[in-house]
C-alpha positions as a printed NumPy array, in Angstrom:
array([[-13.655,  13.842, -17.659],
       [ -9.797,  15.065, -17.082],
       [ -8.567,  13.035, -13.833],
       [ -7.181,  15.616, -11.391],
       [ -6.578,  13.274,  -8.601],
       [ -4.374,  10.331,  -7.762],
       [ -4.978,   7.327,  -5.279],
       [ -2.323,   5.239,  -4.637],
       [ -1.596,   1.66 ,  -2.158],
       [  0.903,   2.228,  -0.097],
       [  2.268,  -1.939,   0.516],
       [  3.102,  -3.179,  -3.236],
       [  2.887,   0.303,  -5.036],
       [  4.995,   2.5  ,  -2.87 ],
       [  7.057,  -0.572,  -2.202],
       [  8.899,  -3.573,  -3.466],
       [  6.871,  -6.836,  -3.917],
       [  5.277,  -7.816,  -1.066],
       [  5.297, -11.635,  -2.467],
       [  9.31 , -11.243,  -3.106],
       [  9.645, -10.14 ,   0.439],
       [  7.936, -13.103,   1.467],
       [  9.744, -15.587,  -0.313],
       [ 12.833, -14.204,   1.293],
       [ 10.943, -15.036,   4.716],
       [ 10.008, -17.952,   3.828],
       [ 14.096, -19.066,   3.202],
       [ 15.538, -17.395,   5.908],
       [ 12.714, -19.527,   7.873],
       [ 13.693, -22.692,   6.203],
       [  9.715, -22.821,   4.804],
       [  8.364, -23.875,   1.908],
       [  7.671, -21.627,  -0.798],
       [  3.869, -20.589,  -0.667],
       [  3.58 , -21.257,   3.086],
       [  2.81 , -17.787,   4.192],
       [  0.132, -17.49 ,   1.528],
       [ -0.913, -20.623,   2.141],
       [ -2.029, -19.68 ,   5.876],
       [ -2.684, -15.836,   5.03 ],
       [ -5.091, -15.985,   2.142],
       [ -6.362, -19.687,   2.509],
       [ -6.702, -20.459,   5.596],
       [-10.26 , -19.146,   6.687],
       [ -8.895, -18.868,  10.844],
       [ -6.287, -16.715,   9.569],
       [ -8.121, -14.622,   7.061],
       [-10.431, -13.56 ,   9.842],
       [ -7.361, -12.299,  12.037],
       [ -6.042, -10.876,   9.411],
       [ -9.447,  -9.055,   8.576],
       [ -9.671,  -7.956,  12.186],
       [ -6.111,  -6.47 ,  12.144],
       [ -6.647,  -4.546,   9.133],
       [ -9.969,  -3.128,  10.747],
       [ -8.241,  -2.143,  13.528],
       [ -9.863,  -4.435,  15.884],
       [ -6.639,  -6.621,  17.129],
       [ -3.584,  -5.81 ,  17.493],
       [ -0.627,  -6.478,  15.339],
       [  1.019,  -8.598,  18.238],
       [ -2.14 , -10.701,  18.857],
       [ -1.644, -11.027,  15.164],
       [  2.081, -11.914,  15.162],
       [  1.199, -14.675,  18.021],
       [ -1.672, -16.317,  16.312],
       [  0.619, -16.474,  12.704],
       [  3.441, -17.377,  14.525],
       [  1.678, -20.623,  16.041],
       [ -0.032, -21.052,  12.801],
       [  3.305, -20.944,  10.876],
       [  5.123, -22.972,  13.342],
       [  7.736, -19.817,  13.703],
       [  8.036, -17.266,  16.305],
       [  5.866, -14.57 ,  16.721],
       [  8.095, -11.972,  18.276],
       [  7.985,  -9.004,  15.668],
       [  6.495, -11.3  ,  13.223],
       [  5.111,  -8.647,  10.398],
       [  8.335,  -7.416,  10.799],
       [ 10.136, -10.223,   9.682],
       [  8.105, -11.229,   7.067],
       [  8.735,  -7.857,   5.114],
       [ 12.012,  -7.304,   6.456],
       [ 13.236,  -7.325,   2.598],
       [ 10.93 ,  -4.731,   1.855],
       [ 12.036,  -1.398,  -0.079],
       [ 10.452,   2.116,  -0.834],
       [ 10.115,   2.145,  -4.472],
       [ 11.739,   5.89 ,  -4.863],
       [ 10.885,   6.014,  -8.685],
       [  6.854,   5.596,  -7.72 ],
       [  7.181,   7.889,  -4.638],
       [  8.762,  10.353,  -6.788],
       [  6.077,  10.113,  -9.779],
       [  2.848,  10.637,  -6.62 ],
       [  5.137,  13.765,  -5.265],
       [  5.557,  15.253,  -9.035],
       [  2.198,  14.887, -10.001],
       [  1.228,  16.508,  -6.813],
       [  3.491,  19.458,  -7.508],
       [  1.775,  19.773, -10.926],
       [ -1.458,  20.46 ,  -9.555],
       [ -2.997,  16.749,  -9.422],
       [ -4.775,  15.705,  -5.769],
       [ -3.216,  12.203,  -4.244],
       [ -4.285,  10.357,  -1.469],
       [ -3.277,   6.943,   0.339],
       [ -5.616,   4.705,   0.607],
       [ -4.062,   1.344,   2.044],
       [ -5.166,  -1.543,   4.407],
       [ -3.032,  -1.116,   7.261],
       [ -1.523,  -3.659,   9.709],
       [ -1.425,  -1.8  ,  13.069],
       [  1.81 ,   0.434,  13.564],
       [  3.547,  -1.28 ,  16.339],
       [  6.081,  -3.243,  16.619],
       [  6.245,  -2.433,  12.518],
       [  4.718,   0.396,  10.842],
       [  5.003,   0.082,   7.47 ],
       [  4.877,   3.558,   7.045],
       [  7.847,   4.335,   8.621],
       [ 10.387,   6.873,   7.101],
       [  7.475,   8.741,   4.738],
       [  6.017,  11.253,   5.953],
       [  2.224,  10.605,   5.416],
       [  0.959,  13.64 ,   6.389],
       [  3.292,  16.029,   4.393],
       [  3.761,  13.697,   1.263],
       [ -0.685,  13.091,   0.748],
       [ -3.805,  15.343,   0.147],
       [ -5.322,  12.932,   2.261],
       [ -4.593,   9.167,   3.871],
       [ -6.971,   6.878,   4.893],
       [ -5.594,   3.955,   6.606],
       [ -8.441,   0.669,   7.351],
       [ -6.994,   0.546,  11.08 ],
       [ -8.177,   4.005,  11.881],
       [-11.69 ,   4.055,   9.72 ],
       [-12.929,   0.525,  11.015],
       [-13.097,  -1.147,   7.569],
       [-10.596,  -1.92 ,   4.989],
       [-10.485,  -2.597,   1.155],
       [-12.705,  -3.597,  -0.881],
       [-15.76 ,  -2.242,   1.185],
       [-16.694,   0.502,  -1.097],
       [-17.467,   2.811,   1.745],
       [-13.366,   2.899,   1.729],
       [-13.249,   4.331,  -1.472],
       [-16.232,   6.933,  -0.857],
       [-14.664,   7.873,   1.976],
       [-10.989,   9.224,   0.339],
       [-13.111,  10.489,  -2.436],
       [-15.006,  12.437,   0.188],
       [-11.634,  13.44 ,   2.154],
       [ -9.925,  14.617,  -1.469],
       [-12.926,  16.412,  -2.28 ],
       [-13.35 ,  15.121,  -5.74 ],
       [-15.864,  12.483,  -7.733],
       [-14.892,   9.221,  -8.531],
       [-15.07 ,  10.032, -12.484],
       [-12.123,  12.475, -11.311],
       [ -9.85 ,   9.673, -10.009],
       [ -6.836,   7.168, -10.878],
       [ -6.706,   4.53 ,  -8.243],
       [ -3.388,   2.207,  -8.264],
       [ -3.101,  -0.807,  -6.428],
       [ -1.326,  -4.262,  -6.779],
       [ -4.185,  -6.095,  -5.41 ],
       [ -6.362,  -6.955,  -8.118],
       [ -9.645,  -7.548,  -6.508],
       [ -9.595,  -4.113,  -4.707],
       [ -9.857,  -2.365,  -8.105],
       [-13.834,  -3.094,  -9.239],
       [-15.12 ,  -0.783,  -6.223],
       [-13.172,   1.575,  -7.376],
       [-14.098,   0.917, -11.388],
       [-18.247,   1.248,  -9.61 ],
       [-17.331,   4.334,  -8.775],
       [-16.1  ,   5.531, -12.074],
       [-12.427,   5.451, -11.522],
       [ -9.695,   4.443, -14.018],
       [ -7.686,   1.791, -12.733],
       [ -4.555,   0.619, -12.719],
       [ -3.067,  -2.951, -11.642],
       [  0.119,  -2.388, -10.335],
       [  3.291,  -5.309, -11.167],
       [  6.408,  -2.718, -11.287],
       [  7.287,   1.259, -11.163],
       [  8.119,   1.631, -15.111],
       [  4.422,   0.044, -16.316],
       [  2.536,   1.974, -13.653],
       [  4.389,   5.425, -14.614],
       [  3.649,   4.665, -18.138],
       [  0.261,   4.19 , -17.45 ],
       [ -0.252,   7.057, -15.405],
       [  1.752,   9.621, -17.905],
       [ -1.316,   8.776, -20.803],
       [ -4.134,   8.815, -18.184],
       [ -3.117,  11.901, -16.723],
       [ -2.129,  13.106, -20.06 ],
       [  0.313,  15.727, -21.341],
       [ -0.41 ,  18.269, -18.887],
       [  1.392,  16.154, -16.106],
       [  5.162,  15.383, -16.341],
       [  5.847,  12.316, -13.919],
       [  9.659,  12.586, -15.421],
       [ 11.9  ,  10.153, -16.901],
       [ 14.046,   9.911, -13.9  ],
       [ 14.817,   6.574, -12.932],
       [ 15.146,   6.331,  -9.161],
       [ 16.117,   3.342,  -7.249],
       [ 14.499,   0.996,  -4.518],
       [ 15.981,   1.856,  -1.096],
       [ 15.705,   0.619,   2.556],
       [ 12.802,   2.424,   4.578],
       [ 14.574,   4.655,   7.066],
       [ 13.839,   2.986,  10.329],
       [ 15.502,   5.505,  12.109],
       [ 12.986,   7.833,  11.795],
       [  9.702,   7.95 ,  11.733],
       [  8.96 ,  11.058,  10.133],
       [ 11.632,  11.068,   7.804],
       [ 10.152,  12.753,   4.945],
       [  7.767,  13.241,   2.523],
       [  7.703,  12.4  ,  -0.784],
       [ 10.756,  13.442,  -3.434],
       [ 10.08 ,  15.758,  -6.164]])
C-alpha cells in the first residue's frame, strides 16, 4: 500500500541527540559519563517518575526535585539543563514540512515532559507545522502503549498500513510495526531522509538541501512552523 502519511518524534528526530546533550550535562555538572542514564532508565524509583511525568500525572518540577536529589545536583530548572545543548535539526524539520506540502499527512507523536519551566516544543509551532500532535502529557499514556499509536492514526485519519513512523527510540517502533507501519530508527538527519525519500517513493521530493542544526528560539513560543 502507498504510505501517504508521516509520523515523526519530536525529542531525537526533530532534534539533536538527546544522549549528546546529556553528556554535555553531565561535564558542565562535573558527573560521570552515564550518570543521568544510569538514574533515568535504571533506576526503577526514577523510571516510575519519569513514567508519571510523561503521563501527565506529575509535574515537571516535582520531577526536576526528585532527579535533582537523586543526581546529587540541583533541581531548579533541571530538564532544562540537562538539554540545554539541544538543537532543532532544520534539515529533518524541513523534510516533515516538504513532504507535507507534497500532499503526504504528518503528525507528532512524542512522549512529552510537561511544558513548564521547559517546553521542549518551544519555537515550532505545533499546531501550524502537524496534521495532528499527540503529546503523552495531554492523552494520559505515553509510548509504547499501542493505544498511542491508534490514537494519531485515528486523529490523521488514515490506517496503519498507510504510515511511516520515525523515532530514535528503538523499542517504541514494534507497536507501531503491529500495526502495519514501516519503520524507521532514527541515528542522524541524512540516513532518515534517505530512508524516507525510497519509502515514500518518487512522488515525494524531501530535497537535497542541507540545512543546519540551530538553537530553539526561546524567545518565542510560537515561533513558527515548519520550513519548506
Amino acid at each position: 500500500m502507498p504510505k501517504t502519511c508521516l509520523i515523526v518524534d519530536f525529542g531525537g528526530v526533530l532534534t539533536t541527540s538527546l544522549d549528546e546533550a546529556v553528556r554535555g550535562f553531565e561535564t558542565r555538572e562535573g558527573l560521570a559519563s552515564g550518570t543521568v542514564r544510569q538514574h533515568w532508565y535504571l533506576d526503577p524509583v526514577m523510571t516510575g517518575f519519569t513514567d508519571e511525568l510523561e503521563r501527565g500525572r506529575m509535574t515537571q518540577s516535582e520531577w526536576n526535585d526528585r532527579a535533582g536529589h537523586a543526581l546529587g545536583v540541583r533541581s531548579d530548572n533541571l530538564l532544562g539543563r540537562i538539554f540545554a545543548d539541544l538543537r532543532v535539526d532544520e534539515r529533518m524539520l524541513r523534510a516533515v514540512a516538504r513532504a507535507r506540502s507534497q500532499g503526504v499527512k504528518v503528525g507528532l507523536l512524542s512522549n512529552s515532559v510537561g511544558l513548564s519551566p521547559w517546553n521542549l516544543y518551544q519555537g515550532v509551532d505545533l499546531q501550524a507545522a502537524f496534521d495532528a500532535v499527540l503529546l503523552s502529557g495531554q492523552s494520559g499514556t505515553r509510548k509504547p502503549a499501542i493505544a498511542m499509536y491508534e490514537l494519531i492514526a485515528e486523529m490523521l485519519g488514515v490506517s496503519g498500513e498507510e504510515c511511516v513512523f520515525v523515532d530514535d527510540n528503538a523499542v517504541n517502533l514494534p507497536p507501531a510495526e503491529a500495526m502495519g507501519m514501516t519503520t524507521v530508527l532514527h541515528h542522524e538527519s541524512e540516513q532518515s531522509i534517505a530512508l524516507l525519500t525510497q519509502i515514500l517513493g518518487p512522488s515525494v521530493d524531501l530535497g537535497p538541501r542541507r540545512g543546519s542544526s540551530a538553537p530553539v528560539d526561546r524567545g518565542n513560543p510560537g515561533a513558527r512552523a515548519l520550513p519548506v
